[in-house]
HTML snippet that shows the backbone in 3Dmol.js (N, CA, C, O; Angstrom):
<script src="https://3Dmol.org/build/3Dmol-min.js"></script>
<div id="view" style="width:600px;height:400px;position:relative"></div>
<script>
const pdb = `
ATOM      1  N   UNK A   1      59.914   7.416 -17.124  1.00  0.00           N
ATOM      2  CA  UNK A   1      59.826   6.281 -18.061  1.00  0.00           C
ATOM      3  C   UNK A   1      58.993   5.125 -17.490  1.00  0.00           C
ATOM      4  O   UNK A   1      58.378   4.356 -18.230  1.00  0.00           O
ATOM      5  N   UNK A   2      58.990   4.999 -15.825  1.00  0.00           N
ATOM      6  CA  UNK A   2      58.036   4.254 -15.530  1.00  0.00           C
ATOM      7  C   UNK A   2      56.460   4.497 -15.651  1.00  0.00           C
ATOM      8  O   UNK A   2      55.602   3.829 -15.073  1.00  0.00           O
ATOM      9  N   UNK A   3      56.271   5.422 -16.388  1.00  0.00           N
ATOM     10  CA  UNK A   3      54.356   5.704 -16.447  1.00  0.00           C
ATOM     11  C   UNK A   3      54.724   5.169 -17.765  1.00  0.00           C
ATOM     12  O   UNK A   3      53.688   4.694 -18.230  1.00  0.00           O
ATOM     13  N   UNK A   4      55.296   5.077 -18.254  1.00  0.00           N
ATOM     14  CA  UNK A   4      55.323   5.215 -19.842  1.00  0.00           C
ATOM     15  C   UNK A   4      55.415   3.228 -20.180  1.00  0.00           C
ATOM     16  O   UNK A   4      55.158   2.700 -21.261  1.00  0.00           O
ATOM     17  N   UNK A   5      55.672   2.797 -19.417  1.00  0.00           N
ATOM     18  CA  UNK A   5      55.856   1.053 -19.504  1.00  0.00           C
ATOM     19  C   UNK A   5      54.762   0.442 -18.774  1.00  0.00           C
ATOM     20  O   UNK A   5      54.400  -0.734 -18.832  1.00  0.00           O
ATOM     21  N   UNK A   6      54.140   1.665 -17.875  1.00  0.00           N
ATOM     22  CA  UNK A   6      52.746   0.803 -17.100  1.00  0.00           C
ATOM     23  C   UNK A   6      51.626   0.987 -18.103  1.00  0.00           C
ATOM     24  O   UNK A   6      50.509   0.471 -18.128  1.00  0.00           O
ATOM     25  N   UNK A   7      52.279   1.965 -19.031  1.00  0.00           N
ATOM     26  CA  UNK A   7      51.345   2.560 -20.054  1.00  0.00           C
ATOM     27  C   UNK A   7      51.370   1.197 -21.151  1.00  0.00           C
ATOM     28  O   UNK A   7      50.317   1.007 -21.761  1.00  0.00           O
ATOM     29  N   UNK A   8      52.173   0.536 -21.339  1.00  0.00           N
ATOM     30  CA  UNK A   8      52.374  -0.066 -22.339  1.00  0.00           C
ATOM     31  C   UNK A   8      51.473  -1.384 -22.051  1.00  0.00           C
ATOM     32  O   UNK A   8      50.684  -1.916 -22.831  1.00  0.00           O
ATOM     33  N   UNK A   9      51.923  -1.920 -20.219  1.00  0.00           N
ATOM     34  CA  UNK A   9      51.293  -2.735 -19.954  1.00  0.00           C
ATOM     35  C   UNK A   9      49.824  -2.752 -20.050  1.00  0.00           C
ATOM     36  O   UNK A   9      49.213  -3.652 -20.626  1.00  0.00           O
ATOM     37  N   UNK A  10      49.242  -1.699 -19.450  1.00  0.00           N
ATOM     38  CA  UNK A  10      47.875  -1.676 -19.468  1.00  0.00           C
ATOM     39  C   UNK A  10      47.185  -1.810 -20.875  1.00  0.00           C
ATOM     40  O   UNK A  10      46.182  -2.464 -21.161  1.00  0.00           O
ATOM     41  N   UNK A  11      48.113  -0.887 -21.824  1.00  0.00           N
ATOM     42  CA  UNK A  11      47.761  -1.308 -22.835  1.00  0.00           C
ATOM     43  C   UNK A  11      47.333  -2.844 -23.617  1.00  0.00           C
ATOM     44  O   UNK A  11      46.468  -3.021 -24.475  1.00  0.00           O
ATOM     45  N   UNK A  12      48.243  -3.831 -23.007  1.00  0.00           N
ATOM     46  CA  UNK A  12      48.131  -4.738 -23.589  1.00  0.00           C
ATOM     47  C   UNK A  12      47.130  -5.826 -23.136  1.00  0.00           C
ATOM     48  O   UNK A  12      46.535  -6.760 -23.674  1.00  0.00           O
ATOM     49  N   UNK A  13      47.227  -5.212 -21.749  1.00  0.00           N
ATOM     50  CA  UNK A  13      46.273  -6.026 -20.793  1.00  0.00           C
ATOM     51  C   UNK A  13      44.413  -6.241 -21.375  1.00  0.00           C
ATOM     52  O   UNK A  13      43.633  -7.186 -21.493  1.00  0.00           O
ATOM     53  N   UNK A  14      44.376  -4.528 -21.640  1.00  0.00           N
ATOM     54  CA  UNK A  14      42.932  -4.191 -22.459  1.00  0.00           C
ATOM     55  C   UNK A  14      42.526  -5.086 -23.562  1.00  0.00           C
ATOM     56  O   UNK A  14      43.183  -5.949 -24.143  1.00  0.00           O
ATOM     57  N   UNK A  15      41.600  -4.793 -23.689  1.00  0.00           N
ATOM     58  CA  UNK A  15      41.171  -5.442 -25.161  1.00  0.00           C
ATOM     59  C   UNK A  15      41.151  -4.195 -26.573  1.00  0.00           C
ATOM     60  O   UNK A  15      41.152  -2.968 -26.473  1.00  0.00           O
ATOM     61  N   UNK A  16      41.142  -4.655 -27.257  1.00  0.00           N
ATOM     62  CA  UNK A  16      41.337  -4.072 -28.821  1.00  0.00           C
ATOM     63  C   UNK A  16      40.675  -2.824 -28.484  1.00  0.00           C
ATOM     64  O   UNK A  16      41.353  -1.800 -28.569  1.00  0.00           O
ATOM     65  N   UNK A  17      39.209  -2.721 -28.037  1.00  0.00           N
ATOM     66  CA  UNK A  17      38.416  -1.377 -28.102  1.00  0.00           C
ATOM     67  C   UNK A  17      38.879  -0.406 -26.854  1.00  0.00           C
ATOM     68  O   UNK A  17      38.801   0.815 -26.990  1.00  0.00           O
ATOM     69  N   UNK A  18      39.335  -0.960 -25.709  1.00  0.00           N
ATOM     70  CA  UNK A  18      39.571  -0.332 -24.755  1.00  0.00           C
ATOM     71  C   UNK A  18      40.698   0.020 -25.157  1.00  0.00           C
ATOM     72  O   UNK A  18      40.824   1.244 -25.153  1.00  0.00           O
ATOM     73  N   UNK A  19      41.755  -0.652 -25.574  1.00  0.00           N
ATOM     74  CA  UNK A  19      43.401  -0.224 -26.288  1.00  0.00           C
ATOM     75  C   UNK A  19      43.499   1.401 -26.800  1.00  0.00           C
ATOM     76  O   UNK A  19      44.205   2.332 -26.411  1.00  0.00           O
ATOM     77  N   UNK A  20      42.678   1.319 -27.633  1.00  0.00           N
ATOM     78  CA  UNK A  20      42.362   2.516 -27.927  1.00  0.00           C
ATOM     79  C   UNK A  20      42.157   3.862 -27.465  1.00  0.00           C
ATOM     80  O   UNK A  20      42.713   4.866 -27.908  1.00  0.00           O
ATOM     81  N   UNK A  21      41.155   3.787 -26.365  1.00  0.00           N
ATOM     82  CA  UNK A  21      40.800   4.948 -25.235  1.00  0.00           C
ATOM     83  C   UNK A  21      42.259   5.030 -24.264  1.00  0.00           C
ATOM     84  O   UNK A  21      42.635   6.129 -23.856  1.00  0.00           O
ATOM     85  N   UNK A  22      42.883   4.009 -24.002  1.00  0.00           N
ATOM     86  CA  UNK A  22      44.117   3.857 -23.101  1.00  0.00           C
ATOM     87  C   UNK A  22      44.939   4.565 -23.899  1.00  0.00           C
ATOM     88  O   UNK A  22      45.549   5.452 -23.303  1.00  0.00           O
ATOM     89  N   UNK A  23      45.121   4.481 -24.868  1.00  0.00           N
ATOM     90  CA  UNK A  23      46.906   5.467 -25.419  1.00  0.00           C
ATOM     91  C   UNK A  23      45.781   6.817 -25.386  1.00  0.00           C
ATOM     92  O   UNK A  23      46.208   7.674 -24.613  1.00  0.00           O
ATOM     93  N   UNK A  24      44.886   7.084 -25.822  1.00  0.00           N
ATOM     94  CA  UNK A  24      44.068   8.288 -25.856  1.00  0.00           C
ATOM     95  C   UNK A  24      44.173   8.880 -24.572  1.00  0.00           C
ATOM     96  O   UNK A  24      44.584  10.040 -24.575  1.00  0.00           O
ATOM     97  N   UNK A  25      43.963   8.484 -23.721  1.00  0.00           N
ATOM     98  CA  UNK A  25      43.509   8.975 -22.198  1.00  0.00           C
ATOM     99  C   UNK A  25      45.109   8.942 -22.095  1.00  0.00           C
ATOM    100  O   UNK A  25      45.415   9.942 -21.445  1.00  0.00           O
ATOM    101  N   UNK A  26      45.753   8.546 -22.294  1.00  0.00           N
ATOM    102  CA  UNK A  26      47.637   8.286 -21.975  1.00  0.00           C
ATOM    103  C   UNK A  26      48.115   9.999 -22.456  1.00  0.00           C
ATOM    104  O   UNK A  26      48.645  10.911 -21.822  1.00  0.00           O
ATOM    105  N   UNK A  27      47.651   9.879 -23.816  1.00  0.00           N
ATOM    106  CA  UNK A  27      48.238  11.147 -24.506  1.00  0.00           C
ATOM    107  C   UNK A  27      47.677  12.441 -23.901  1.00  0.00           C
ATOM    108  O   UNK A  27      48.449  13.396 -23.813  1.00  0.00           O
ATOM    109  N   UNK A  28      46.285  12.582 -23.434  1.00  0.00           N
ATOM    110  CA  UNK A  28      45.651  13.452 -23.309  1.00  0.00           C
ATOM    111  C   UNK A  28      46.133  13.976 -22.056  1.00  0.00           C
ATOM    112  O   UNK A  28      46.038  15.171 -21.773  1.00  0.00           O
ATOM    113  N   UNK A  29      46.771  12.902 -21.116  1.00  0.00           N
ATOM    114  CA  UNK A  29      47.404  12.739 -19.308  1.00  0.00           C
ATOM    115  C   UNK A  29      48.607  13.831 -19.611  1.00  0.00           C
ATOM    116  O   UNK A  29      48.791  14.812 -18.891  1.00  0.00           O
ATOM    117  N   UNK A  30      49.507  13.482 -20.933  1.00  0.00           N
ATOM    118  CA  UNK A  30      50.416  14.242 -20.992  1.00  0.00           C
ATOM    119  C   UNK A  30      50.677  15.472 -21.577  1.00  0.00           C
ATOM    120  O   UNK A  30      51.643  16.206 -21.372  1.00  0.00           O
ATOM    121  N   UNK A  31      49.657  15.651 -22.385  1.00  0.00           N
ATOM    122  CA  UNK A  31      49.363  16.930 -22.938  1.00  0.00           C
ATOM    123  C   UNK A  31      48.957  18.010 -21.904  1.00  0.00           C
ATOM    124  O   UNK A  31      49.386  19.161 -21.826  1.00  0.00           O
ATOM    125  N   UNK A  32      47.870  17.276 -20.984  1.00  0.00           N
ATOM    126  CA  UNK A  32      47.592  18.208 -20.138  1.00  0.00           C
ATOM    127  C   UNK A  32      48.427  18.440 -18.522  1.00  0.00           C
ATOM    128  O   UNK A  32      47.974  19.096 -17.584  1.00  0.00           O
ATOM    129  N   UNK A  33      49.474  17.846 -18.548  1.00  0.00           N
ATOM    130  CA  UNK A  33      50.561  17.864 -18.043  1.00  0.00           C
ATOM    131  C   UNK A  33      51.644  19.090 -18.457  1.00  0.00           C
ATOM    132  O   UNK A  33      52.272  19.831 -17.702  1.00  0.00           O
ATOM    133  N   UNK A  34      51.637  19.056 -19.382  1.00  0.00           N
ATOM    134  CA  UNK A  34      52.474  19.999 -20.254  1.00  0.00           C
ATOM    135  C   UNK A  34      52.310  21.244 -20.057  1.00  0.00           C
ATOM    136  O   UNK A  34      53.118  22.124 -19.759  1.00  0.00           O
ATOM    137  N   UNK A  35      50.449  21.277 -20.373  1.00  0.00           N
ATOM    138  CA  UNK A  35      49.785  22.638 -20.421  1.00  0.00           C
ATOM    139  C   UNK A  35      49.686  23.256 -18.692  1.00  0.00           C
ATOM    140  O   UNK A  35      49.706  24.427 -18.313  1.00  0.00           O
ATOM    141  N   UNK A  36      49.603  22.306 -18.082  1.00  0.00           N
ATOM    142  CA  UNK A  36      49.673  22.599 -16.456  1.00  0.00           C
ATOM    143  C   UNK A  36      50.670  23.449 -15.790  1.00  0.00           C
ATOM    144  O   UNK A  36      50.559  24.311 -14.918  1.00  0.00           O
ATOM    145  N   UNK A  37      52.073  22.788 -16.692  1.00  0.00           N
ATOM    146  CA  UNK A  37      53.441  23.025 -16.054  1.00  0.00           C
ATOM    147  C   UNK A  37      53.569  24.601 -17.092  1.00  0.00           C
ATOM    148  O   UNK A  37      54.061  25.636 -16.642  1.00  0.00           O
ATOM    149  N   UNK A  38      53.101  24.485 -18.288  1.00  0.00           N
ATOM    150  CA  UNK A  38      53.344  26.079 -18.814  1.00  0.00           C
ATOM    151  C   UNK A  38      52.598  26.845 -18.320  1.00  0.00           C
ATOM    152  O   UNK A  38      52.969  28.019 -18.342  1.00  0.00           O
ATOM    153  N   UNK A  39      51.231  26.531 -17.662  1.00  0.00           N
ATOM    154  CA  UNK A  39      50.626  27.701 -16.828  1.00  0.00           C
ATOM    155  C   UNK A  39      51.180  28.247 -15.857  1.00  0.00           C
ATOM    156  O   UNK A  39      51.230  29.464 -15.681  1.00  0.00           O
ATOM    157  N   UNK A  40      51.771  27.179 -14.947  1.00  0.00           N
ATOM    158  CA  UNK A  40      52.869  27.627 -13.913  1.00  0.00           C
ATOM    159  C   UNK A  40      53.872  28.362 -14.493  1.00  0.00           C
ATOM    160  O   UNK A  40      54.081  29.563 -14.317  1.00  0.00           O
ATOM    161  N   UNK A  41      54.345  27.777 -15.031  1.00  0.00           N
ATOM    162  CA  UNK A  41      55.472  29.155 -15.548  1.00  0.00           C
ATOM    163  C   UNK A  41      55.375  30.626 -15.917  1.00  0.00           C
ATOM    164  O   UNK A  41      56.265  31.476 -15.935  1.00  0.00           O
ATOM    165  N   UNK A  42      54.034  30.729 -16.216  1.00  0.00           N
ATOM    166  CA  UNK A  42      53.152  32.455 -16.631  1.00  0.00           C
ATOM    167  C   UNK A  42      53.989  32.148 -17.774  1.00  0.00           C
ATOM    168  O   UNK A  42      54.428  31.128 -18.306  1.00  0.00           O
ATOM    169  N   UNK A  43      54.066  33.717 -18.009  1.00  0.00           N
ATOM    170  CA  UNK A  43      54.506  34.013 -19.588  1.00  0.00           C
ATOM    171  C   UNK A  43      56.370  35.126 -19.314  1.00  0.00           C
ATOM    172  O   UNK A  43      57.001  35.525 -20.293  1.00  0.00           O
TER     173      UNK A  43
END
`;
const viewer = $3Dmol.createViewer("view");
viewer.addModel(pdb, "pdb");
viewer.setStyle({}, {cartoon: {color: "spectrum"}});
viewer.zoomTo();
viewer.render();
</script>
């Protein structure tokens, strides 16, 4: 939960256009987090 509140901060810190790429690049961190940890697992 603490990436997730530095996430918020940075967010706010940015400006309007950068705001944007930040939750983007945020979501994309955890998606490919996800996909990392199911590769490890095989099938």
């Amino acid at each position: 939960m603490k990436n997730e509140a530095d996430a918020i901060r940075d967010f706010r810190l940015k400006n309007d256009a950068g705001n944007v790429y930040a939750l983007e690049d945020h979501s994309l961190l955890k998606r490919r987090k996800k996909a990392s940890l199911l590769d490890q697992g095989g099938t």
